[in-house]
C-alpha positions in Angstrom: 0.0 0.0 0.0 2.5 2.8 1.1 4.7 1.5 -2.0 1.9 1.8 -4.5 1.4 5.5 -2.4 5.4 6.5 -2.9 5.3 5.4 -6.7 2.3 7.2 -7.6 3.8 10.2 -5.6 6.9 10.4 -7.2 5.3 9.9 -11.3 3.5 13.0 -10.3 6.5 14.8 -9.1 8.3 13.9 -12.5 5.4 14.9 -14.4 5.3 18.2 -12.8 8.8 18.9 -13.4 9.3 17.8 -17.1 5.8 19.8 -18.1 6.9 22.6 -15.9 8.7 24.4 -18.3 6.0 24.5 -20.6 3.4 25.7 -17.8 6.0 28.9 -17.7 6.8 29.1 -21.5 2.3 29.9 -21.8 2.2 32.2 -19.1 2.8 35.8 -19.6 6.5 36.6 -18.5 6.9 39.4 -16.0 8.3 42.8 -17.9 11.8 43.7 -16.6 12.6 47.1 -16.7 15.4 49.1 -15.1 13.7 52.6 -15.3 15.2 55.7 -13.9 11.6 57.0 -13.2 10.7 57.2 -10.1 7.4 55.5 -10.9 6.0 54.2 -13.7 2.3 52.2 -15.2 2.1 50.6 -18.0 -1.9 50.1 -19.1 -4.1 48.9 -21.9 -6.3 51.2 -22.7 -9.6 49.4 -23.5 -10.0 47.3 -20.4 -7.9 49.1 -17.6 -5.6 45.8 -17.4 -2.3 46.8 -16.1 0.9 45.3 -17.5 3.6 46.8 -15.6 4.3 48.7 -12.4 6.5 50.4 -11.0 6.1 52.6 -6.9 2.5 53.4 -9.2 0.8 54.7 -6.2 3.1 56.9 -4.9 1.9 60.4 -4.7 4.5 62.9 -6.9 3.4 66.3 -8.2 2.5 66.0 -11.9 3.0 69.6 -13.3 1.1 69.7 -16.7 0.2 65.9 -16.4 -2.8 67.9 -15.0 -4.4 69.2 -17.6 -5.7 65.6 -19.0 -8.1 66.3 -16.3 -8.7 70.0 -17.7 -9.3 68.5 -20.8 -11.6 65.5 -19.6 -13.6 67.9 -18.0 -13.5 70.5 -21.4 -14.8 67.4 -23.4 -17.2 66.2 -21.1 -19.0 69.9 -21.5 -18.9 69.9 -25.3 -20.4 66.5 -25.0 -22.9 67.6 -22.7 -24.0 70.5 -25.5 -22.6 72.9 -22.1 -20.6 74.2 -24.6 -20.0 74.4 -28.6 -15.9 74.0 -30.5 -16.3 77.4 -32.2 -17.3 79.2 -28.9 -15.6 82.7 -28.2 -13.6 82.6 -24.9 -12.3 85.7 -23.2 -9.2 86.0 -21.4 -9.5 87.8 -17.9 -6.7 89.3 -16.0 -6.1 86.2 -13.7 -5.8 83.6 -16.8 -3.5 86.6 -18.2 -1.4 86.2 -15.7 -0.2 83.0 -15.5 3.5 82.2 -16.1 5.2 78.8 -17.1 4.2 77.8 -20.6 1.5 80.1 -22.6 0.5 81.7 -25.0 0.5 85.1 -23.9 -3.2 85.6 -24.2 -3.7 89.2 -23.3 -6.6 90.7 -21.0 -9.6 90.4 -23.2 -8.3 88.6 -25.9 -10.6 86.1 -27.6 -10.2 83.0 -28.7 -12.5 80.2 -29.9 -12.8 77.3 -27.5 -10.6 74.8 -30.1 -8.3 77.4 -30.1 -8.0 77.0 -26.1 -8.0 73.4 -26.8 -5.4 73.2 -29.4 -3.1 75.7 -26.8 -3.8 73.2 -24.1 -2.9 69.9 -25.7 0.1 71.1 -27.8 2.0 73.4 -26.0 0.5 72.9 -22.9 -0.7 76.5 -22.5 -1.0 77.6 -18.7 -3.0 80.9 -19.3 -5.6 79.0 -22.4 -6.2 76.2 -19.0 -7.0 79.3 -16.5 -9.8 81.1 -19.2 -11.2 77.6 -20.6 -11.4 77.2 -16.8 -13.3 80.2 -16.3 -15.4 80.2 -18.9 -17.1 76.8 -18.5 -17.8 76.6 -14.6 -17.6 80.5 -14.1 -14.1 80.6 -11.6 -11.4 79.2 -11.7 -11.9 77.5 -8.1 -15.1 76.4 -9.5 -13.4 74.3 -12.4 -10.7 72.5 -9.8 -13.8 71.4 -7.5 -15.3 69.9 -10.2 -11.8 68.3 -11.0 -10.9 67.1 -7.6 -14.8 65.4 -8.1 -14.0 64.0 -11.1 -11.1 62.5 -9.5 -13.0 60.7 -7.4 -15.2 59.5 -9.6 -12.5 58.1 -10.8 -11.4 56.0 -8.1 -8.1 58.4 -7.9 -7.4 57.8 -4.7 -3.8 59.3 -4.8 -4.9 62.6 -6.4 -5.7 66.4 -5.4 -5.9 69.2 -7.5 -4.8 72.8 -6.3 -5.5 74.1 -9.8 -5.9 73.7 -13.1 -2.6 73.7 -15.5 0.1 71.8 -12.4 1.9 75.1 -11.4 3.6 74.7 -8.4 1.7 77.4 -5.9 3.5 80.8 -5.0 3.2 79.7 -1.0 5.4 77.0 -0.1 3.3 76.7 2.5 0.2 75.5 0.7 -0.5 72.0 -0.8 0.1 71.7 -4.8 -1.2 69.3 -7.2 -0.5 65.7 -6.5 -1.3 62.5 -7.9 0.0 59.0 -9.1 1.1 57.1 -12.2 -1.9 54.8 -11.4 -4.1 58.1 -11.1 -2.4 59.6 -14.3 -3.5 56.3 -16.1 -7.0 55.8 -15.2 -7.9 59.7 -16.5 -6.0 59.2 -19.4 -7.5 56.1 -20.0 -11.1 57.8 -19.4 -10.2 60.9 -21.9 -9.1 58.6 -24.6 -12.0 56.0 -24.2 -14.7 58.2 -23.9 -13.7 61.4 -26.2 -11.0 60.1 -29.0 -11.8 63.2 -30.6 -9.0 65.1 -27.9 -6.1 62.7 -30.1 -7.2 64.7 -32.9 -5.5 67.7 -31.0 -2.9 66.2 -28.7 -1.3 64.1 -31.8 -0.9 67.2 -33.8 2.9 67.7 -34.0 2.6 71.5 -35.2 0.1 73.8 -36.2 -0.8 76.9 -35.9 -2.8 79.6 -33.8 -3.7 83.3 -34.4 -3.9 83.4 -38.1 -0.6 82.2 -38.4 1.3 84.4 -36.1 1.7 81.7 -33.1 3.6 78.6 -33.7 2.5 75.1 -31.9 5.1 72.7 -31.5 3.8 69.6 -29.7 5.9 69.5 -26.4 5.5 65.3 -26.8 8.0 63.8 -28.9 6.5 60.9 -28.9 3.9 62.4 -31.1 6.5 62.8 -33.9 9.0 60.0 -33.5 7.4 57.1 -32.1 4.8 55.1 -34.3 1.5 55.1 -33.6 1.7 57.8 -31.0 -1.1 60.3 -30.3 -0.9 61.9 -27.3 -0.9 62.3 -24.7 0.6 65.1 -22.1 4.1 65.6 -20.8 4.5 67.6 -17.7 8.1 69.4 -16.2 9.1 71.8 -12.5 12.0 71.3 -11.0 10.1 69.7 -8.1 8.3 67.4 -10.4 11.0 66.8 -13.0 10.3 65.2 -16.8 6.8 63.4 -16.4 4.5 62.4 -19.7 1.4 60.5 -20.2 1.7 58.8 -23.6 -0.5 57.2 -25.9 0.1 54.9 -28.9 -2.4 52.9 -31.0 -1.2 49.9 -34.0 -3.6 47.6 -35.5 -6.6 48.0 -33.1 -4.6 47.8 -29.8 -3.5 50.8 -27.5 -1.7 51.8 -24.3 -1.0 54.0 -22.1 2.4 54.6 -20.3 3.1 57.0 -17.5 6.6 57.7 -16.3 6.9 60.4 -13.9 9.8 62.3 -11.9 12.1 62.0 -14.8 15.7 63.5 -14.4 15.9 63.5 -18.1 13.6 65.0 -21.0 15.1 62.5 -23.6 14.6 59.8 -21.0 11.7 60.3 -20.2 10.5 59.5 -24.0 13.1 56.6 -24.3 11.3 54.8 -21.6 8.0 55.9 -22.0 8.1 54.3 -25.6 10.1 51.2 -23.9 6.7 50.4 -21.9 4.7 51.0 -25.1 6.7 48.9 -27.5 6.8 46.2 -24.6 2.8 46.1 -25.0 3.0 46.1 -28.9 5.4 43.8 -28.8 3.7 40.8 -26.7 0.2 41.4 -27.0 -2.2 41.2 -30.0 -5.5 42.5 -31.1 -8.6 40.2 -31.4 -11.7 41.4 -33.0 -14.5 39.6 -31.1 -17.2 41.2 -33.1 -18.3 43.8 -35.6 -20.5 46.8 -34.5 -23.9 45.5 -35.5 -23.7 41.6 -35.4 -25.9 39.6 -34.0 -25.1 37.7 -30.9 -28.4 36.9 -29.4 -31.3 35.7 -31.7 -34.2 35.9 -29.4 -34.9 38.1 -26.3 -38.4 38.3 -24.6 -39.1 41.6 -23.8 -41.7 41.8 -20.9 -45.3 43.9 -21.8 -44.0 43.9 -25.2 -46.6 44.3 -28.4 -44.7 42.1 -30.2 -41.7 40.9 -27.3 -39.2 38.9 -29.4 -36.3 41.1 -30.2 -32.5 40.2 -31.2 -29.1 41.9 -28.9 -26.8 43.5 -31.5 -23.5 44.7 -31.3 -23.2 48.1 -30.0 -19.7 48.8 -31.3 -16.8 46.5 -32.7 -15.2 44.8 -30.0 -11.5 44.0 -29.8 -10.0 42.3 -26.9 -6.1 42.5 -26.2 -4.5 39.4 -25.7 -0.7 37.9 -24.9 0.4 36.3 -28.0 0.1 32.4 -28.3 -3.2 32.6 -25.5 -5.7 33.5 -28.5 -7.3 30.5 -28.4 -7.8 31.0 -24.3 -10.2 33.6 -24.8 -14.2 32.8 -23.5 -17.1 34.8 -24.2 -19.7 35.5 -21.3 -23.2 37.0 -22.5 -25.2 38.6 -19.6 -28.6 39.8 -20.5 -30.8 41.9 -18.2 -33.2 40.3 -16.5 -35.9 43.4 -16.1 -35.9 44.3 -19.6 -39.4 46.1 -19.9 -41.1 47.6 -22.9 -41.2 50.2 -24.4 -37.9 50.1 -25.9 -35.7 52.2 -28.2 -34.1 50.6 -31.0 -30.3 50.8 -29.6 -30.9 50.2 -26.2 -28.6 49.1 -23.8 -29.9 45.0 -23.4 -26.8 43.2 -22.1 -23.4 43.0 -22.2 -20.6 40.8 -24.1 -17.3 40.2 -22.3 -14.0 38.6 -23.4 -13.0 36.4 -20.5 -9.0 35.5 -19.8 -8.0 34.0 -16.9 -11.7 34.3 -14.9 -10.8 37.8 -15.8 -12.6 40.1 -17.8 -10.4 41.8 -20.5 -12.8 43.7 -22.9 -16.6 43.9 -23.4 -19.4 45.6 -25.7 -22.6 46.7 -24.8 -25.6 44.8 -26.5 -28.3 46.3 -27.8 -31.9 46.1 -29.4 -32.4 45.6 -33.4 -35.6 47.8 -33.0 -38.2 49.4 -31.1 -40.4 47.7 -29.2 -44.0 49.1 -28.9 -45.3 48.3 -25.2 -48.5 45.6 -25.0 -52.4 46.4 -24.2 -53.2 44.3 -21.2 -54.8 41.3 -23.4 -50.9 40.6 -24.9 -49.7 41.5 -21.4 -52.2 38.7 -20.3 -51.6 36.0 -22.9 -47.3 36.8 -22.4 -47.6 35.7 -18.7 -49.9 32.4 -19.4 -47.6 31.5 -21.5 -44.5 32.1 -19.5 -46.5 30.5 -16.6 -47.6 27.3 -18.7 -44.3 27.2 -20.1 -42.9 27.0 -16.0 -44.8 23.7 -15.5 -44.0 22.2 -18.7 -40.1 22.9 -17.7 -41.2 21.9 -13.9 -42.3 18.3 -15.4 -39.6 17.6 -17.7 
């Protein structure tokens, strides 16, 4: 008995250690990096998954890292309709005065609100933040309260704003802008996600503002020598040193890499785009589905006129996965369970994940082929005796 016991023991010791290395050879190998950053994320961008850390919760200062938030919020209130691209935005004394990088806006001067925009995300303009500030919530103070809320909304735990464009305050005495590489990610991740349009001004390598007479030049360098890069902000004070958020997208996949407290401006790209290239390197893009195919073929809709509808596609759907594990990837449908007519046609119905590792790594919202018309009480009557009869038959089976 105990000789049958020891024989069986050691097979599945030798069986472990001759299909060992193979067990490592599928799993994803950790990244090793010997950054001079202080700290340092590495993120992809559609599902938040992060692929590399480094002291990523450590609160720094982020200079002009801060005004992805300033934009978030600036694209959130076009969104909203609170305010229109070709808007005219005046320049008070206080966004006049700013120092740091600018564009010199004078007292009064007016500019549209792409203008600001464009200002902001290329040369990282302190005074455009203060008046873009201003003229959405009103104050200045006004716009950072809404920021610090935003923050937490965001789950940035590590984060405070003091103001709106990450200059270091007069006072030594008072509390500046601080946050985290983590923090950094998860609002860049949000600006990119949910307005892409804001790439169409941060990966603009140089343009122009004032008819002409003011020259852009993209303070990211990534943006011109790095493929695929689009944004997204770099940030310097002596107190912070060389910080950037950056951006890049290839063939349907994108990341995001923060490196922050930089001693280095030319470091702080090389290893920004050594995260990046990392991700592009090991990881590949799987399109799960196209925006508009069908992936459930009947749905009851409850007091529904006519309650059989099919879930579509909101949006193409493409998961990011470590090369080799394509075939690893699972698909998990959830459908609502109080879906109620009426319905609009493109209404949210469910929800289609990509599953790795019990883990969800992408998803797509599902929603309704058409409208559906709600029921007069007889359909509402003859739907629930047939759900009911349709109970007892399933009870007795």
């Amino acid at each position: 008995m105990f000789k049958r016991l020891f024989i069986i023991i050691l097979i599945s010791s030798l069986m472990l250690f001759i299909y060992s290395p193979f067990i490592a050879a599928q799993s994803i190998p950790d990244p090793q990096f010997d950054l001079k950053a202080k700290s340092a994320i590495l993120m992809e961008a559609k599902s938040g998954r992060i692929l590399f850390k480094k002291d990523s919760n450590e609160k720094l200062p982020p200079a002009s890292i801060t005004k992805i938030m300033t934009l978030l919020l600036t694209m959130e209130a076009i969104d909203e309709g609170r305010a229109k691209l070709d808007d005219m935005v005046s320049t008070s004394e206080h966004a006049a005065s700013m120092g740091g990088s600018q564009i010199w806006l004078e007292p009064g001067e007016e500019l549209t609100l792409e203008n600001m925009i464009k200002a902001i995300a290329i040369v990282s303009a302190n005074d455009a933040c203060v008046a873009v500030a201003e003229y959405l919530y009103g104050t200045d103070e006004a716009f950072v309260n809404a920021m610090n809320k935003k923050a937490k909304e965001l789950d940035m735990k590590g984060t405070y704003f003091m103001n709106t464009n990450g200059l270091p305050p007069s006072d030594p005495e008072i509390q500046g802008n601080h946050t985290s590489a983590n923090d950094v990610a998860l609002m860049s991740r949000e600006l990119i996600n949910k307005y892409p349009r804001v790439l169409d001004y941060t990966g603009v390598w140089i343009d122009h503002l004032r008819d002409g007479d003011s020259f852009l030049r993209n303070t990211n360098n990534l943006v011109r020598f790095y493929k695929g890069a689009d944004g997204l902000k770099t940030g310097y004070t002596s107190e912070a040193g060389y910080c950037v958020s950056a951006t890049a997208q290839r063939e349907g996949l994108r990341f995001v890499a923060v490196v922050m407290q930089e001693k280095n401006s030319k470091v702080r790209f090389n290893e920004a785009g050594k995260l990046l290239s990392y991700g592009f390197n090991l990881y590949r893009s799987i399109k799960v589905v196209k925006k508009g195919d069908l992936v459930i073929d009947r749905i009851e809709i409850y007091k529904a006129k006519n309650p059989m509808i099919q879930a579509i596609a909101k949006e193409d759907l493409m998961a990011a996965v470590f090369r080799g594990n394509e075939d690893k990837l699972k698909r998990q449908v959830v459908i609502h369970s109080d879906l109620v007519a009426p319905l609009k046609k493109g209404d949210k119905v469910g929800e289609l994940r990509v599953v790795a590792s019990d883990k969800v790594i992408a998803s797509v919202d599902l929603v309704a082929n058409r409208d559906v018309e709600k029921g007069n009480i007889l359909q509402i009557i003859i739907q629930l005796l047939k759900k009911f009869f349709m109970n007892i038959v399933n009870l007795f089976n």
